[in-house]
C-alpha positions in Angstrom: -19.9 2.4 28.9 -19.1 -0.4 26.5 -22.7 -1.0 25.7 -23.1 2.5 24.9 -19.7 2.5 22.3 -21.1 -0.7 20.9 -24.4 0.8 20.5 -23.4 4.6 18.8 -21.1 2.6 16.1 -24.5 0.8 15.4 -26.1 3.8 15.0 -23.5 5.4 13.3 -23.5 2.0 10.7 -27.0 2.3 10.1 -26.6 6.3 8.8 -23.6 4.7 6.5 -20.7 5.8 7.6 -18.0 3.2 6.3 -16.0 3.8 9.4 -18.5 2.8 11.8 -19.6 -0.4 9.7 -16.0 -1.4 9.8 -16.0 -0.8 13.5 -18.7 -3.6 14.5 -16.7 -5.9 12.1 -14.1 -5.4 14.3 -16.0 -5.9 17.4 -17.0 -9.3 16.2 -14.1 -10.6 15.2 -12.1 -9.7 18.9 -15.0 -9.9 21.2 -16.9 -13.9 19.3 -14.1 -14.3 16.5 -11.5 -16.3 18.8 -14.2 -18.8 21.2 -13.9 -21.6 18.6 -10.4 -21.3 18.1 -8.6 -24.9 19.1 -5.3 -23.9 20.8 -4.3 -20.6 21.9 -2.0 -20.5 18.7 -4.8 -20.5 16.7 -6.8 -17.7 18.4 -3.5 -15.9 18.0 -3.4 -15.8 14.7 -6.8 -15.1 14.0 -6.5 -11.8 16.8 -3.3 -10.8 14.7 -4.9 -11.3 11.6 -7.5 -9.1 13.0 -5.3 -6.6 14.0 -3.2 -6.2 11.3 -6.4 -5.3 9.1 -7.1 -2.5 11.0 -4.0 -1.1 12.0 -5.4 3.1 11.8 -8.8 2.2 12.1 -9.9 5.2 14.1 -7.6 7.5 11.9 -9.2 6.4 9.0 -13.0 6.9 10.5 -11.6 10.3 11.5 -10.3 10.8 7.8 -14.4 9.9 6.2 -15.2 12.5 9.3 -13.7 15.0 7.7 -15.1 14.3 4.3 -12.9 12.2 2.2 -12.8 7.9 1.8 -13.1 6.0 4.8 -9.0 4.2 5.0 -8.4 1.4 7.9 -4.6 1.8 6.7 -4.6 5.1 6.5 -0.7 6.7 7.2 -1.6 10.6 6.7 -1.6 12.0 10.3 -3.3 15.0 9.0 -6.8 15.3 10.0 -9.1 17.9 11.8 -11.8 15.0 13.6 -8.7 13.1 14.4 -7.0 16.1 16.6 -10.5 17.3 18.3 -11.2 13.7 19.4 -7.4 13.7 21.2 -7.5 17.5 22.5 -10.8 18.8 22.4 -12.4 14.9 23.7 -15.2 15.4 20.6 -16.8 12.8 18.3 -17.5 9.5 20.8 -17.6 7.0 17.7 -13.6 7.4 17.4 -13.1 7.2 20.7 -15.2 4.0 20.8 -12.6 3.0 17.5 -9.8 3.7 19.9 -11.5 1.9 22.9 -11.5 -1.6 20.2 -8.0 -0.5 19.1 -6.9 -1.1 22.9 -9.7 -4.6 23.4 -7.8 -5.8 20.4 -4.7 -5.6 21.9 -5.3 -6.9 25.4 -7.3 -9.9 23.6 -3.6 -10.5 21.9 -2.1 -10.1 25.4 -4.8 -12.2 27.3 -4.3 -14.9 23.9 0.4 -15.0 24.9 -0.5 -15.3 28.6 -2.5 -18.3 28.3 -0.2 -19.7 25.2 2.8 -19.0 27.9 1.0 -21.3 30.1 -0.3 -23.9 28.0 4.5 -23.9 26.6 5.9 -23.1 30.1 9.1 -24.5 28.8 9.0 -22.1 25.0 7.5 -23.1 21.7 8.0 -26.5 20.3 10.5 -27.4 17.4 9.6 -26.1 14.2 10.8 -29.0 12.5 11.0 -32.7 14.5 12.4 -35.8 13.0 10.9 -39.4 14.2 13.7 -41.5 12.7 11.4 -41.6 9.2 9.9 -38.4 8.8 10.1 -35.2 9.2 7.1 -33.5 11.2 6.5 -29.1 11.4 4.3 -28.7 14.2 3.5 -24.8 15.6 3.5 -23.2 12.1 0.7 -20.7 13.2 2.6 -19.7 15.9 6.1 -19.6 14.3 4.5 -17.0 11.5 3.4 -14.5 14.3 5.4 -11.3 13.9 8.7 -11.0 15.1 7.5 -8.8 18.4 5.6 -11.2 19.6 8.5 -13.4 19.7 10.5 -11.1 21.5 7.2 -10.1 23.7 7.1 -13.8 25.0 10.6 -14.3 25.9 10.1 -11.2 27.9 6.9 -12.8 29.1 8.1 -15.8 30.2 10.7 -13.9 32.1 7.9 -12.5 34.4 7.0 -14.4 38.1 3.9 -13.5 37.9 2.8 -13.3 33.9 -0.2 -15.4 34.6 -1.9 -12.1 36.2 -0.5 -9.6 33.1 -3.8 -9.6 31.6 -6.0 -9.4 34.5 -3.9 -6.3 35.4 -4.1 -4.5 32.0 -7.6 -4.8 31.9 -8.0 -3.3 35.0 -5.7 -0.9 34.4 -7.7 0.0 30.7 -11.3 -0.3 31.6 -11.4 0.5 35.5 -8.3 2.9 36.4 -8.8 4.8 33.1 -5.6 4.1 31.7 -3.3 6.0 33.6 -2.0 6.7 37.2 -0.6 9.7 38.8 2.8 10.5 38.6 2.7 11.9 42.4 0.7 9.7 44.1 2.5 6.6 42.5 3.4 4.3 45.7 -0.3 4.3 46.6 -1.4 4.0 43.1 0.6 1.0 42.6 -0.7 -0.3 45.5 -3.9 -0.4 45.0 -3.1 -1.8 41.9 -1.3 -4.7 43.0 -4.0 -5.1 45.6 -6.3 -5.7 42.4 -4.8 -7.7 40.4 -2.4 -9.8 43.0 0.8 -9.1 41.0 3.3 -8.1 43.8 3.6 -4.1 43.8 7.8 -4.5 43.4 6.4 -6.2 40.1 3.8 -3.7 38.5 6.1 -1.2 37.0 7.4 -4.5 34.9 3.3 -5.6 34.0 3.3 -1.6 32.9 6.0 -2.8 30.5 3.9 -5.4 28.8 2.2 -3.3 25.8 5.4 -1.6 25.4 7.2 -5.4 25.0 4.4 -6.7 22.4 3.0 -3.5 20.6 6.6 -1.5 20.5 6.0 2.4 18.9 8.2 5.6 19.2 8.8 6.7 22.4 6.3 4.2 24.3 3.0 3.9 25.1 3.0 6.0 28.1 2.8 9.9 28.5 2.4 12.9 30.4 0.3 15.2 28.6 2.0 18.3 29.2 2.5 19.6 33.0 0.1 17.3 35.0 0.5 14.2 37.0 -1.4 12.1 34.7 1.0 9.3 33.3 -1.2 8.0 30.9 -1.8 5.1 28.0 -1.8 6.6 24.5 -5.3 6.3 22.7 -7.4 5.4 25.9 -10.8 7.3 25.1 -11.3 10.1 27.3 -14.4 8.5 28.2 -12.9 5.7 29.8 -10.0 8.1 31.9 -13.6 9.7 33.4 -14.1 6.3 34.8 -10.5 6.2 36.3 -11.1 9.2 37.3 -14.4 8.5 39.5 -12.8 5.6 40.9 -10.0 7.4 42.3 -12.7 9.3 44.1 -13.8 6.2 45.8 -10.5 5.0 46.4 -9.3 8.8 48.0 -12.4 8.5 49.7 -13.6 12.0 47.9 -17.2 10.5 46.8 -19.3 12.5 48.6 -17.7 15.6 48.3 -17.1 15.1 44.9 -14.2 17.6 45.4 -11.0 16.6 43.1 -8.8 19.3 44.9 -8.6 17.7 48.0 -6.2 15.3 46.2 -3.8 18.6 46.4 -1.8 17.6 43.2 1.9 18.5 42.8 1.5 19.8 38.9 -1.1 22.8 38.3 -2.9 21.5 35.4 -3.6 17.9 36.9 -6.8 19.2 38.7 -8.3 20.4 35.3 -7.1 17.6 33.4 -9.0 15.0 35.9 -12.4 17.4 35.8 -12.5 17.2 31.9 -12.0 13.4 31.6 -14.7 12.7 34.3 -17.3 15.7 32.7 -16.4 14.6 29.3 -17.7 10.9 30.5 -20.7 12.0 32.3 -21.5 13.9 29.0 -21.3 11.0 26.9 -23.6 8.9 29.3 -26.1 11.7 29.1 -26.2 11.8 25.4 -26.4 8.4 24.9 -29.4 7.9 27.0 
């Protein structure tokens, strides 16, 4: 499913669309941009620098979409690709925009997890004195934005931190970004099965993007009566992934039949069947 995202914002580059050219930029720089970094400060600040450059990048794709300049900072909320991509799970190559919004993020995670271990005890001093001089060591990371501050504290504060990445990649990529509301003890247990974080501790590792990225209201929903607690922006085409994994883990594969999950909310049934169909659809038409 990556491959295929990678390769439609190619395509889409090659036909000219600004949005899309900006896109494999941004691929670059999160997925190759960090390897010869030195320390993990420094592929810190080259993620945040990243980051920070395309803070509405999928907005502002959707924004060329509908026929006016292509605007990675983009703050109008107003725009007709932008809604069909979130309610009517249309146009792929923002969903691929959102898919590198959310790699971007879990690179900056993956980045404070291994900075936590490399500083078990906290950042150094600013500012040290030797008897003669004075010496400013950890600039690059003192000049990282005041939530990632607090986000490490927080961090740090975790048993089992080392694992935080491992877990939201897992949860991103593999259970589709979400879990059901209803079926949460064996959810989470499958979860902490997967990663190895102890399943008292995964509603804290839920906590993590919430701790770094911080935005109204959290990044967690339910989209309207359904069991789906889900991570804002995950592309519909990754939730079909979650979704056919849940059929293997609720041992529904071979029927292939959702309802025998019996859901407690009468729209989670039809929620699951249009993230999974809206997946298959993409594979097919990507071909």
């Amino acid at each position: 499913m990556e491959r295929r995202f990678v390769k439609l914002l190619h395509k889409q580059a090659k036909k000219g669309d600004e949005g899309a050219k900006e896109a494999k930029a941004y691929h670059r720089q999160i997925n190759n941009g960090t390897f010869l970094a030195r320390a993990p400060e420094e592929s810190l600040a080259l993620l945040y620098e990243a980051y920070g450059e395309h803070p509405k990048l999928t907005r502002g794709y959707a924004h060329e979409l509908d026929g006016v300049a292509f605007d990675p900072q983009s703050e109008s909320p107003d725009s007709a690709s932008y809604r069909a991509m979130l309610f009517e799970r249309k146009y792929p190559e923002l969903q691929a925009c959102t898919y590198l919004e959310h790699r971007a993020r879990l690179s900056i995670l993956k980045a404070a997890v291994d900075y936590a271990l490399a500083h078990p005890d906290g950042a150094p001093e600013l500012i040290l004195e030797d008897g003669k001089n004075w010496i400013f060591q950890g600039l690059t990371y003192h000049a990282l934005p005041a939530t990632f501050h607090s986000g490490m504290t927080w961090l740090r504060e975790q048993p089992n931190f080392s694992r935080y990445a491992t877990f939201w990649q897992q949860l991103l990529w593999g259970w589709g970004g979400f879990y059901l509301d209803d079926r949460e003890e064996q959810e989470f247990e499958w979860m902490s099965r997967y990663s190895g974080i102890p399943v008292e501790e995964v509603p804290l590792a839920l906590e993590a993007f919430d701790r770094f990225f911080p935005i109204p209201g959290g990044w967690f929903i339910n989209a309207g009566p359904t069991d789906v607690r889900m991570v804002k922006m995950v592309p519909w085409i990754f939730q079909g992934i979650g979704v056919h994994h849940r059929r293997v883990q609720y041992g529904l594969n071979e029927q292939l039949n959702l309802s025998a999950l019996n859901p407690s909310s009468q729209y989670t049934l039809s929620d699951l069947s249009k993230r999974i169909n809206c997946a298959v659809d993409f594979l097919l038409e990507q071909r």
